[in-house]
N, C-alpha and C positions, 0 to 999 in steps of 0.2 A: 760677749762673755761666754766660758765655758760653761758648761751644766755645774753650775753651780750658785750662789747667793754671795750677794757683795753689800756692806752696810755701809751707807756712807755720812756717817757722821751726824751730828745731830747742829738743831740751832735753835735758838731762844730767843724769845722779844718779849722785853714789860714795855708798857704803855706808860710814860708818865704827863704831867699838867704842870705848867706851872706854877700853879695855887697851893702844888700839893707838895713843893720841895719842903717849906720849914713843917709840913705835919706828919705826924709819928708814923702813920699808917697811909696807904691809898686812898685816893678820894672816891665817889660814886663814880664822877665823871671819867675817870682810868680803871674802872671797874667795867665800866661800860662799855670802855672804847674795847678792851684785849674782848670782851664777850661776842662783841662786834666783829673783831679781827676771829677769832675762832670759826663766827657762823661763814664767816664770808670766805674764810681756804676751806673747812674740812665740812662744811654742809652741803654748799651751794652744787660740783665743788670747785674754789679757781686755787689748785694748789699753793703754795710759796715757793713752792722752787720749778726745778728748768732742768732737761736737757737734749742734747740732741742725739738720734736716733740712726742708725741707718742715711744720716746726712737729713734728716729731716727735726724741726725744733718739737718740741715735749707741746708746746700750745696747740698744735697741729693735729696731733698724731693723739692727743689722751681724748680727742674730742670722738674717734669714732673708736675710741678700745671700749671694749666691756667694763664695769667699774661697780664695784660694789661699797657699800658704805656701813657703818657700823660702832657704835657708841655705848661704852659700860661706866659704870660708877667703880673706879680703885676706891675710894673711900670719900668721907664726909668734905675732902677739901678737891679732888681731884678727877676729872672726868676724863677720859680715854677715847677720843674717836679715831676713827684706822679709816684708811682709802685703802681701796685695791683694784689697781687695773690691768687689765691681762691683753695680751696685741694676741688676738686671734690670730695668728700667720705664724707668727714666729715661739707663740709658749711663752715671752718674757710678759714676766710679773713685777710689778711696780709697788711698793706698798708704802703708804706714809701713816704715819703713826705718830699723833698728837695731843699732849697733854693739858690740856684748860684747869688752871688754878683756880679756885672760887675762892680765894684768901687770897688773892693776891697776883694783880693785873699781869698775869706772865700766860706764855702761850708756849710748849715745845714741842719741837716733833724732831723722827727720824725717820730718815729713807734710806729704804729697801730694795735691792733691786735681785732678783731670784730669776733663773732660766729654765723655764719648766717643760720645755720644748725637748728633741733627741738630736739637734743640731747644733751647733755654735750658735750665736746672735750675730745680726749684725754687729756696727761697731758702737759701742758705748760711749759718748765722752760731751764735752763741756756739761759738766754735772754742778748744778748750781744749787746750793744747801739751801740758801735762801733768794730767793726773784723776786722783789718786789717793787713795785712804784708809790715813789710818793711826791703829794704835791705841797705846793706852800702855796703864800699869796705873791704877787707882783712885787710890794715892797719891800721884800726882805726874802732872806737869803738862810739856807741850811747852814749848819754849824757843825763838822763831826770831830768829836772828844775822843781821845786814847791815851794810850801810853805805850812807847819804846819797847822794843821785846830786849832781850837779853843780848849783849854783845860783848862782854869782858869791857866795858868803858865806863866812865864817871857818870858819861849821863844815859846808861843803862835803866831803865823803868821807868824815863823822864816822862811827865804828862804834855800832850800838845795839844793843839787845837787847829782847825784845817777850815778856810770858811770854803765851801764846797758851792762856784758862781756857777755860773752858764756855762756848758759843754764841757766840765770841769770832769776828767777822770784820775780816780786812785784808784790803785792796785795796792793790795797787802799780801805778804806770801812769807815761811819761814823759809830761812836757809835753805841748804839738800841736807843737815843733821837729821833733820824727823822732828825735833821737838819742834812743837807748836808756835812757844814763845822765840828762837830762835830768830835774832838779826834784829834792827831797829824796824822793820815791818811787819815781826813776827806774831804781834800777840795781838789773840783774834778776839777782843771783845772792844767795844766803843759805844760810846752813850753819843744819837743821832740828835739834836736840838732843831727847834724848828718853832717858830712862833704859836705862842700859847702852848705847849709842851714839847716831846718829844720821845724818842723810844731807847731803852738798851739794848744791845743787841750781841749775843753771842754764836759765836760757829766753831765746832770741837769736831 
């Protein structure tokens, strides 16, 4: 990138349990798990997302940047911790910026990516909002829930359900309009199931 800063988008994940779909509010246990999921991207840190570098992957390369870490109280419900990592060689700064609910099992963050160097960067790309792995048990099998982006059709916003086997890949992307919801692939939130609960999950 040029000397400049580029944001790219934010993404969101609640935790949920199965015990906890018919009760009004979060359970401990999905209270737990997002507090969990929080220590484990922005303390440790193993971020949530991805990308690659100069032809090299983000798992790689953040390992020997510089990295700073940093955590404040927005208010009584909302805690703020920020990564920042800098490639010594090149100036480019990386920053992710996440927000931990204490009302409610959600987790979001956005990344940052800033050129603080006097030269171009190498080149920037497969930028991925959210990288994550997850596992299940042997007997059973991921479930992921959506619904239909906009297409001028009847069954425009239609809900579906995708059971997600072994070596199974989707891809979701809007049109080339720009909007988000755009085309039956376009709208980027899904609720992931998974035995004994699962996650929502949004990318904007």
């Amino acid at each position: 990138i040029m000397k400049t800063h580029v944001l790219i988008g934010m993404a969101v994940v609640s935790m949920m349990t199965s015990s906890g779909v018919a009760q009004a509010g979060p359970t401990p246990g999905e209270m737990a798990e997002a507090r969990r999921w929080a220590a484990a991207k922005f303390e440790k840190p193993n971020p949530p997302f991805s990308f690659v570098y100069g032809g090299r992957p983000s798992a790689e390369l953040l390992k020997t940047w510089d990295v700073k870490q940093a955590s404040r109280k927005l208010d009584d419900v909302r805690t703020e911790r920020t990564l920042n990592w800098t490639d010594p060689k090149t100036g480019l700064v990386v920053r992710g910026v996440g927000v931990e609910y204490l009302d409610f099992p959600t987790v979001e963050w956005t990344l940052y990516f800033k050129n603080t160097g006097k030269r171009d960067t190498p080149i920037l790309e497969n930028i991925q909002g959210l990288d994550a792995r997850l596992e299940r048990r042997a007997d059973s099998e991921f479930v992921l829930h959506g619904i239909k982006g906009d297409f001028c059709t009847a069954d425009s916003f239609e809900p579906y359900q995708r059971t997600l086997a072994a070596n199974t890949v989707t891809k979701f992307a809007p049109r080339s309009s720009g909007k988000s919801s755009d085309g039956p692939e376009g709208w980027p939130y899904f609720n992931l199931q998974y035995p004994g609960g699962g996650m929502i999950i949004a990318v904007g």
